[in-house]
N, C-alpha and C positions, 0 to 999 in steps of 0.2 A: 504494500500500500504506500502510495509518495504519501510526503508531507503536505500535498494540499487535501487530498484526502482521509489524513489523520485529523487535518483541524477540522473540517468538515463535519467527521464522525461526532470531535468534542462538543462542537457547537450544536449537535441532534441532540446530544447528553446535555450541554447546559439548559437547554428549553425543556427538556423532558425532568428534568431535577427542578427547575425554577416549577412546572405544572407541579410536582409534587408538594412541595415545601404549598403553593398558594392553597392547594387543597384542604391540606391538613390546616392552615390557618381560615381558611372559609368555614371548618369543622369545629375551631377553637377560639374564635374573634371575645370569648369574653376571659381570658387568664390576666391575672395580673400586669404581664410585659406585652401584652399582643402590641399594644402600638411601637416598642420597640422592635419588632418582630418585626410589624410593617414597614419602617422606617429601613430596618435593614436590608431587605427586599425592594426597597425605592431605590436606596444607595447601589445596589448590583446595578438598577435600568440607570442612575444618574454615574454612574462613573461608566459606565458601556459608552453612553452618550459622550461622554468626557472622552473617551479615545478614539469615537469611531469620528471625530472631528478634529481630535489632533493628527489623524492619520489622513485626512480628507485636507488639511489647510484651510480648516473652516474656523471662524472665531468662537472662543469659548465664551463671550461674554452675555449670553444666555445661560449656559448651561448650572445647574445645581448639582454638585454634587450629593447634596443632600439634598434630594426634594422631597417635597409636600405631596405624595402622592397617594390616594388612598389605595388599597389592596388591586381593585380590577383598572386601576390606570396604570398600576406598577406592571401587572403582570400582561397587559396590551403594547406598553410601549417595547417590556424584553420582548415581547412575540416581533414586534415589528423592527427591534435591534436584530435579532436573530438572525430574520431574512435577509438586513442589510448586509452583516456578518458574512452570510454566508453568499450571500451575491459579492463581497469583497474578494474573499477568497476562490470564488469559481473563475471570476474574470482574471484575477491576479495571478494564479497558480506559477506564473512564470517570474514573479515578483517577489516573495516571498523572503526574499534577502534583503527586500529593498531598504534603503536607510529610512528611518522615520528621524529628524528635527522636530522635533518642542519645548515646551518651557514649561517646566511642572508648578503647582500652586503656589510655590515660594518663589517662584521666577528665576528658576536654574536650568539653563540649556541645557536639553540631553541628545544624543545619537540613537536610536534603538532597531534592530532587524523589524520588522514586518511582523517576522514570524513570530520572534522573541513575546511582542506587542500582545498579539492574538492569543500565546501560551497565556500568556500573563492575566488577561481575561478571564479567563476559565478560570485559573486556579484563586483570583478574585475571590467570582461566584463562590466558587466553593467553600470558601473562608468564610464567607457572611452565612451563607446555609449551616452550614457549621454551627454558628455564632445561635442564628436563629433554633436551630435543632436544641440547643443545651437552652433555653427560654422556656421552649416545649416541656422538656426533663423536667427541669425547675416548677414546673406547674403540672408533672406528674401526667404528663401527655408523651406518649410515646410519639416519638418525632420518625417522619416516612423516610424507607431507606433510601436515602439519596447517591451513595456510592456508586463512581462509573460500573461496580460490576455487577449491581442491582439493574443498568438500564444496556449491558450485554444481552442480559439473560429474559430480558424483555424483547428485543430489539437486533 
């Protein structure tokens, strides 16, 4: 399998993990942290956003990376990150080294691969689902197996 459709694969698995996580929280919307929960699940779709327009040359001066989004606006704009995602990497496959230029929030120029960029996404997501899973715990809700080998074995 090349590397454009390793990332491919991730990005099926990051949407299929984010549908999981909203589920369980559509299931749980009244525990103690839920609005942190959702807030962290905003931050996956507002930093996605955050890179798929430093890698676009587009201005960040929109973007939040914390936003204000309730649960079905978080989980509409990752749906429609998603396909951006992966129409980047479909078109680009032969680009995937290519250097990305930006300037992170504290306004430090960086260099980064394409690729690098696009790993770095995922394993994001997965940090925050993470983050949000042990919220779940904590409120004695068993949190949906979100692990790439739970959406193998589906998938």
């Amino acid at each position: 399998m090349e590397s454009a459709d390793h990332l491919l694969r991730l990005f099926e698995y990051d949407n299929w993990a984010n549908e999981q996580i909203l589920l369980s929280l559509q299931d749980n919307l009244s525990f103690e942290e839920s609005e942190k929960a959702v807030e962290y699940l905003a931050h996956i779709a507002g930093s996605q956003q955050m890179w798929l327009h430093r890698i676009k040359g587009k201005s960040l001066g929109d973007i939040k990376i914390w936003p204000d989004y309730g649960l079905p606006e978080a989980l509409q704009n990752l749906k429609t990150l998603n396909q951006q995602w992966k129409q980047l990497i479909s078109t680009g496959q032969d680009n995937l080294d290519k250097i990305i230029s930006y300037t992170n929030s504290k306004g430090i120029s960086y260099e980064t691969t394409l690729s690098d960029i696009l790993y770095h996404v995922i394993i994001h997501g997965q940090h925050h689902r993470a983050q949000i899973a042990k919220l779940l715990r904590n409120a004695n809700i068993d949190p949906p197996a979100t692990d790439f080998i739970f959406f193998t074995r589906t998938n």
